[in-house]
C-alpha positions as CSV (number, residue, x, y, z in Angstrom):
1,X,-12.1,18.8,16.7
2,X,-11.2,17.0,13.6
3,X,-8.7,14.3,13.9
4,X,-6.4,12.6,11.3
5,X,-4.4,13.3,8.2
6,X,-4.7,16.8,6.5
7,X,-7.7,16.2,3.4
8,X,-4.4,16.9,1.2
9,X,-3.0,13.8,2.4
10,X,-4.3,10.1,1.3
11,X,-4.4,7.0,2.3
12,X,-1.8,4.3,1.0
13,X,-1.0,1.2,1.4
14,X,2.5,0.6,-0.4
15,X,3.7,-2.5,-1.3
16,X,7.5,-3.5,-1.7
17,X,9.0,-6.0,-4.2
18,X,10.4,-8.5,-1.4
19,X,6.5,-8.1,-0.2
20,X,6.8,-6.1,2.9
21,X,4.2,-3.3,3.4
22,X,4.3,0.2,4.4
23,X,1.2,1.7,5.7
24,X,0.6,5.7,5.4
25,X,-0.1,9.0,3.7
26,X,1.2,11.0,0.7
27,X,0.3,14.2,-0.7
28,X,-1.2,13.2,-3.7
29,X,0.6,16.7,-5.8
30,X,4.0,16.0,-4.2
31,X,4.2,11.8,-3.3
32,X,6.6,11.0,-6.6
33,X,10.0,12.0,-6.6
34,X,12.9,11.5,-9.0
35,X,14.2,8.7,-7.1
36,X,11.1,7.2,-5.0
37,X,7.9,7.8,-3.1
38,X,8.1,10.2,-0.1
39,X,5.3,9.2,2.3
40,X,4.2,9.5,5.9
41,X,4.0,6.6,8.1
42,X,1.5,6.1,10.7
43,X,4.4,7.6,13.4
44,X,4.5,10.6,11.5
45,X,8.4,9.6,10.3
46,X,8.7,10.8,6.4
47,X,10.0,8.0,4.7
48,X,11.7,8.2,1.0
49,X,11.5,4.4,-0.6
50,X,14.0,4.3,-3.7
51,X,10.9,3.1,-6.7
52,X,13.9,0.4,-7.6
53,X,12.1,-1.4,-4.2
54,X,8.3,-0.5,-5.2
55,X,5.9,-2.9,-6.5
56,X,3.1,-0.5,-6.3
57,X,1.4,2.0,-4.2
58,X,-1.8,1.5,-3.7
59,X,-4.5,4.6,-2.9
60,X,-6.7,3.1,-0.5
61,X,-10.4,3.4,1.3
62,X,-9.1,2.5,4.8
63,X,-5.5,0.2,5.7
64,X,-7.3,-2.7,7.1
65,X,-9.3,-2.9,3.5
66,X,-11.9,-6.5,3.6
67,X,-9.9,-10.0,4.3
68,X,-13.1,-11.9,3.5
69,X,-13.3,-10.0,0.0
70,X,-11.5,-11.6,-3.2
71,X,-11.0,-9.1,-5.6
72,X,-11.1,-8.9,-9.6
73,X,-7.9,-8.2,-11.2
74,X,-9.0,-8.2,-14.6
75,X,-12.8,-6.7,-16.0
76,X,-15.0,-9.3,-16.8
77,X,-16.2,-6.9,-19.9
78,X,-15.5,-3.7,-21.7
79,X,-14.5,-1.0,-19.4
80,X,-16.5,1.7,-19.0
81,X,-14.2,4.4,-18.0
82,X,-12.4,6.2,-20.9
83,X,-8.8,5.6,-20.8
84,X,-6.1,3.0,-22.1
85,X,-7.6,-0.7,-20.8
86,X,-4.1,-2.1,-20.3
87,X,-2.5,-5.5,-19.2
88,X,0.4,-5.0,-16.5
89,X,2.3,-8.0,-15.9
90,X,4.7,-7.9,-12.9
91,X,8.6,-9.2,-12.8
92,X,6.8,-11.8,-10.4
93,X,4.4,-12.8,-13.0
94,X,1.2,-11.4,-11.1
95,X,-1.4,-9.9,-13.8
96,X,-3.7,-6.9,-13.4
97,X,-5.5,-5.0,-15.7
98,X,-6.5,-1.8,-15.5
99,X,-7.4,1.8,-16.8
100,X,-4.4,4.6,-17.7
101,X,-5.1,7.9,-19.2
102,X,-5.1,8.0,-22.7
103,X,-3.3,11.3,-22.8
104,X,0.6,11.7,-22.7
105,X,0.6,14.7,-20.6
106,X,-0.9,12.4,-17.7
107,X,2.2,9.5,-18.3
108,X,4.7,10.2,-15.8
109,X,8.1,8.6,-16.7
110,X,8.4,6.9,-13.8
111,X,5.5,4.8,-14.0
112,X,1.4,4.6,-14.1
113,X,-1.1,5.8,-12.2
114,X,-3.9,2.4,-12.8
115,X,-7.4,2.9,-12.2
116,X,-8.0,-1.1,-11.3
117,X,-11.2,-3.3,-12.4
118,X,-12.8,-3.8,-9.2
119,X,-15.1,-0.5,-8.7
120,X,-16.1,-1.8,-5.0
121,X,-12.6,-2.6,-3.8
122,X,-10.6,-1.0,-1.2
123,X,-8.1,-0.3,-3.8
124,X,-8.8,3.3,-5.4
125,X,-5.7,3.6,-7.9
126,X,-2.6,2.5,-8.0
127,X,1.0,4.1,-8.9
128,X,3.0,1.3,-10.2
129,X,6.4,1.8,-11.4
130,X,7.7,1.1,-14.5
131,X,10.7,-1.2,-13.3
132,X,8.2,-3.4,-11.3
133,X,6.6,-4.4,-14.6
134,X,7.7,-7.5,-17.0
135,X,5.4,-6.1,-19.6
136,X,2.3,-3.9,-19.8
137,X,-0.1,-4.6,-23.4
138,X,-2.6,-2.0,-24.8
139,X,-6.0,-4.0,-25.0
140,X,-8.0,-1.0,-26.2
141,X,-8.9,2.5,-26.4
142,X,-12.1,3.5,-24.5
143,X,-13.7,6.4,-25.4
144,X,-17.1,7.3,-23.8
145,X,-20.2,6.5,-25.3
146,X,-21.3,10.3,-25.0
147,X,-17.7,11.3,-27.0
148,X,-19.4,9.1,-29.7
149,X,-22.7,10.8,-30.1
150,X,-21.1,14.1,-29.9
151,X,-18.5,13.2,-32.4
152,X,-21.6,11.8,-35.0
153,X,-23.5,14.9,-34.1
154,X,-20.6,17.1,-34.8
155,X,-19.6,15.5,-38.5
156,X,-23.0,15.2,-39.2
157,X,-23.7,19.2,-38.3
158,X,-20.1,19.8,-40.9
159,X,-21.8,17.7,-43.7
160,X,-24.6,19.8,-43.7
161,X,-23.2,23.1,-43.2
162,X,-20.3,22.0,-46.1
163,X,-20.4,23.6,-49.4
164,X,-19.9,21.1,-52.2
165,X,-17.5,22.8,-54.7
166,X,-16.8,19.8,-57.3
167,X,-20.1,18.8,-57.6
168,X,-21.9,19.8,-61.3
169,X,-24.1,22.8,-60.8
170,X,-27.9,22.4,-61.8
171,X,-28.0,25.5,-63.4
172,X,-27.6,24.8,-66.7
173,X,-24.9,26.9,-69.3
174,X,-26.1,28.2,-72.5
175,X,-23.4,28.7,-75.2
């Protein structure tokens, strides 16, 4: 018999301004709500916390996470991952950096969903809300290297299928 959460259901870890912590689950299609996060905790009691009192909510590998490990909170090089590399600095002047989809459609108006530097870290992604934030700073756009390639291939495949109109003909006109 399986035991624990629904799959629907993932494991956070959210964090509150004053610093306490709230360990449970959220559907990950449902969580954000026009006034807070509706979660789980590990009693099973649904909680609603107003996002005025969220620092972050953290998507997590497991809630005890690795005490011994110091994690990165900026990348150490170009990112990878395609996205919007981004600075968040936090009302309590704590700086991360991370990734953010580089596609309004995905920008919820509440806040961002961060893909954070640290690939091996227990931290997944994390929702943080805009009024947590003192400022967040555009580094760069990061497309894939394969969008590149594709994108030379394509031009390259128009400029050879293109029909130059202006260009002087070779024929040559006899009056």
């Amino acid at each position: 018999m399986k035991s624990g959460a629904p799959s629907t259901h993932k494991k956070v870890v959210l964090r509150k301004l004053d610093k306490g912590l709230i360990k449970g689950y959220v559907n990950p299609g449902s969580y954000l709500t026009t006034t807070g996060i509706q979660m789980l905790d590990h009693q099973g009691r649904l909680i609603d916390v107003p996002l005025t009192e969220l620092k972050g909510l953290f998507f997590v590998r497991d809630f005890e996470g690795d005490a011994g490990r110091v994690e990165r909170k900026v990348f150490r090089s170009r990112p990878k991952r395609r996205g919007l590399w981004v600075r968040l600095v936090f009302r309590d002047n704590e700086v991360l950096e991370g990734i953010i989809p580089n596609n309004l459609l995905d920008l919820h108006p509440s806040g961002f969903l961060v893909i954070p530097p640290d690939l091996y870290s227990n931290n997944l992604k994390i929702f943080v809300p805009r009024g947590a934030l003192e400022a967040l700073e555009v580094l760069a756009v990061i497309s894939g290297t394969g969008d590149r390639r594709t994108i030379l291939r394509g031009s390259e495949a128009r400029r050879a299928a293109r029909i130059d109109l202006f260009q002087p003909s070779n024929e040559s006109k006899a009056d």
